[in-house]
C-alpha positions in Angstrom: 6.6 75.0 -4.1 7.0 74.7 -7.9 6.2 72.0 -9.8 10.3 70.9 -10.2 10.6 70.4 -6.5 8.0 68.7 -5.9 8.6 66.2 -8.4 12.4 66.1 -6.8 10.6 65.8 -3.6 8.7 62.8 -4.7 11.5 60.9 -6.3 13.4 61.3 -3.0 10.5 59.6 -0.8 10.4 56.9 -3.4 13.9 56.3 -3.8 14.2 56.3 0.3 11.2 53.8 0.4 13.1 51.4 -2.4 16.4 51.3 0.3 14.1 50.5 3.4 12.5 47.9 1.4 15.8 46.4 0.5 17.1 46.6 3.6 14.0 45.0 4.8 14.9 42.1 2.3 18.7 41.7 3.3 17.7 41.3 7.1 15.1 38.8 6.2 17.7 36.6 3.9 20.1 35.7 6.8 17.1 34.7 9.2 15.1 32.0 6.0 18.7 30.5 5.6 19.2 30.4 9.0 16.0 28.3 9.4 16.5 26.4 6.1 19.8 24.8 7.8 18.6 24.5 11.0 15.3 22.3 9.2 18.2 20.8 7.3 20.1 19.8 10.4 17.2 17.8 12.3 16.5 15.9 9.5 20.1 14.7 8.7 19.8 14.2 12.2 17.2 12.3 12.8 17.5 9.9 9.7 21.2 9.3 10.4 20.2 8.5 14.3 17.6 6.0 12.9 18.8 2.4 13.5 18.5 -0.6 11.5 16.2 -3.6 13.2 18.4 -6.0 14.5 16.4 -9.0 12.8 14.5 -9.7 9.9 11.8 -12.0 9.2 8.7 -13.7 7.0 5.8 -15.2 8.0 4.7 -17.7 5.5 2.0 -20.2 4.8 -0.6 -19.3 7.1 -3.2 -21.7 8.0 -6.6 -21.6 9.4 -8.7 -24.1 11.4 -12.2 -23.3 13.1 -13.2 -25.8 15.5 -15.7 -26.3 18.5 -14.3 -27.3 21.7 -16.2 -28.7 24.8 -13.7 -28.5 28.2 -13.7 -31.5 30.4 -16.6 -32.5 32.9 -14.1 -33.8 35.9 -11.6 -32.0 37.3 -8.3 -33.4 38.0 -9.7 -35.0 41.3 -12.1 -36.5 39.4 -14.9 -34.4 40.8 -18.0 -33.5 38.4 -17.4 -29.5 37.3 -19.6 -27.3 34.5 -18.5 -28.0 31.0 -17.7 -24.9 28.7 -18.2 -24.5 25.6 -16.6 -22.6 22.9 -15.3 -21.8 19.3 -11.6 -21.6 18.7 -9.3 -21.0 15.8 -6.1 -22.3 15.3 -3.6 -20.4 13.3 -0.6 -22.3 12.3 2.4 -20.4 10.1 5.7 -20.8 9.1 8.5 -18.5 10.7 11.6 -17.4 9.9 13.9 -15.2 11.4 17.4 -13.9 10.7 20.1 -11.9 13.0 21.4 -9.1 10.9 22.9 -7.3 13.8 26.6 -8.0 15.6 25.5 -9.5 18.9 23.7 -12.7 19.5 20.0 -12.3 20.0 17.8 -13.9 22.5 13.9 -15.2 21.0 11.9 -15.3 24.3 8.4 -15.0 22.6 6.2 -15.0 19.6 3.0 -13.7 18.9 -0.1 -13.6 16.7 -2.3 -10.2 17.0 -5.9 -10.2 15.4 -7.3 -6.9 14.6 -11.1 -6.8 15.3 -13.6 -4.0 15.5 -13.4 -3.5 19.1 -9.6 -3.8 19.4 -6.4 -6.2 19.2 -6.1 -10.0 20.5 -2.7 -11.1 20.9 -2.2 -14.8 21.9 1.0 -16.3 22.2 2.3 -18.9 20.0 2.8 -22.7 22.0 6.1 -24.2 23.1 7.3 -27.0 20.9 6.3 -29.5 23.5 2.1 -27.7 23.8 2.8 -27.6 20.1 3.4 -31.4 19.4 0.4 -32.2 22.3 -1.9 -30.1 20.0 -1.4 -32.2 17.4 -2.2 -35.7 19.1 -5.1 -34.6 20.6 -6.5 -33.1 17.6 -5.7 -35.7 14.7 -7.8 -33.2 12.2 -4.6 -30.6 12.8 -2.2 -33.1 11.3 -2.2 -31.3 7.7 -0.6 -28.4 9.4 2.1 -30.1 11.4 5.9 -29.3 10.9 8.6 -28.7 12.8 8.1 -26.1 15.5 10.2 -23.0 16.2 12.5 -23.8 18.7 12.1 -22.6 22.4 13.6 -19.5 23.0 16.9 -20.2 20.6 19.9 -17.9 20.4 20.3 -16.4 17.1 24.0 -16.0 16.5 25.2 -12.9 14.2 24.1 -13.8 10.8 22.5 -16.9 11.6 18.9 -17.4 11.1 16.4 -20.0 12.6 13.4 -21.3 11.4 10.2 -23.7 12.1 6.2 -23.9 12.7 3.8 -21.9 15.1 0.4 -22.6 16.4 -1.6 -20.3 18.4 -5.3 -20.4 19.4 -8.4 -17.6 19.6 -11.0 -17.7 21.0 -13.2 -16.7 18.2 -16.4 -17.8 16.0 -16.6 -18.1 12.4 -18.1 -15.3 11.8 -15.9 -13.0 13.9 -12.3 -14.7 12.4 -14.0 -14.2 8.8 -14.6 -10.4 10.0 -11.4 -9.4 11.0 -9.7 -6.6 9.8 -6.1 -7.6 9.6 -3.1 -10.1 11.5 0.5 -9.9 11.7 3.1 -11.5 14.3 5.1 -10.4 16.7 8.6 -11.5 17.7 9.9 -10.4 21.3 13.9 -10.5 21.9 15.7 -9.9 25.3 16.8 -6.2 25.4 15.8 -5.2 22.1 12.8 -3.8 20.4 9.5 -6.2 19.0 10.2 -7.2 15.7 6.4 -7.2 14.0 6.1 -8.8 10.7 2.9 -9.0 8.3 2.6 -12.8 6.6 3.3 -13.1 3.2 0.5 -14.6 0.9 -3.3 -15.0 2.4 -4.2 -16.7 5.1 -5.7 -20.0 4.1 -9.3 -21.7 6.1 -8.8 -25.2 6.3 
């Protein structure tokens, strides 16, 4: 074979191997766009699927209160029983909470949720009549009385209502002082938890 054809000969392999490689390419293009508007798709999907929360809220003016309690030595009978003793905080706050939704909405609970090293304690907030009993039987509470936040109200489109919690935990000092975070939470009939972090710090009294 003389040099001229072989050189003709390579030029053909080459020029063979350029179309396989672009044919290569054009197969490849349909399948990226392919999963470029399928990637495309979901997300328009899921984002446009996504709902607002039917309510709103803030938590505001958070207050503190450590105090040792002793329970009673008589049960109701009047028969001697073991006293307990115990450390408790009280966590008062401000709430309020608006209906941005087109349907009435139905408060049925409210919650405070302590983060600790070991977990979550929830306790649930008192009912305006526990919450106004607190208060007499503890005059030292009395700088964080208010109104309370009505029992399970109905929130009318557009409407918001407002008013004081108190909720207890059974915690020391030293274990409130360590936690590592709280927020509330706000249960309505038939719809998701509405969780909201207070504004401002949380102030020991």
């Amino acid at each position: 074979m003389s040099l001229l054809q072989q050189n003709s000969q390579e030029q053909d392999d080459a020029a063979r191997g350029e179309e396989l490689t672009k044919g290569s390419s054009n197969a490849l293009l349909p399948s990226v766009i392919a999963a470029l508007v399928v990637i495309v798709a979901i997300f328009l999907y899921v984002k446009l699927g996504e709902k607002a929360p039917v309510a709103t809220g803030e938590v505001s003016n958070v207050q503190a209160h450590e105090m040792h309690r002793e329970t009673s030595a008589f049960d109701a009978a009047g028969a001697a029983m073991p006293q307990e003793k115990f450390e408790q905080v009280l966590v008062s706050a401000h709430v309020k909470l608006h209906n941005q939704s087109k349907l009435p909405l139905f408060l049925h609970q409210a919650m405070a949720n302590v983060t600790l090293d070991d977990g979550i304690l929830t306790s649930y907030a008192a009912t305006p009549t526990d919450y106004e009993r607190a208060f007499k039987g503890f005059p030292e509470l009395a700088p964080f009385h208010g109104t309370p936040l009505p029992s399970e109200p109905t929130i009318q489109p557009g409407q918001s209502v407002e008013g004081d919690i108190l909720v207890s935990f059974r915690l020391n000092k030293q274990q409130w002082d360590a936690r590592k975070g709280l927020d509330f939470t706000f249960g309505f009939r038939y719809q998701p938890l509405l969780k909201i972090t207070p504004t401002g710090p949380v102030v020991d009294r």
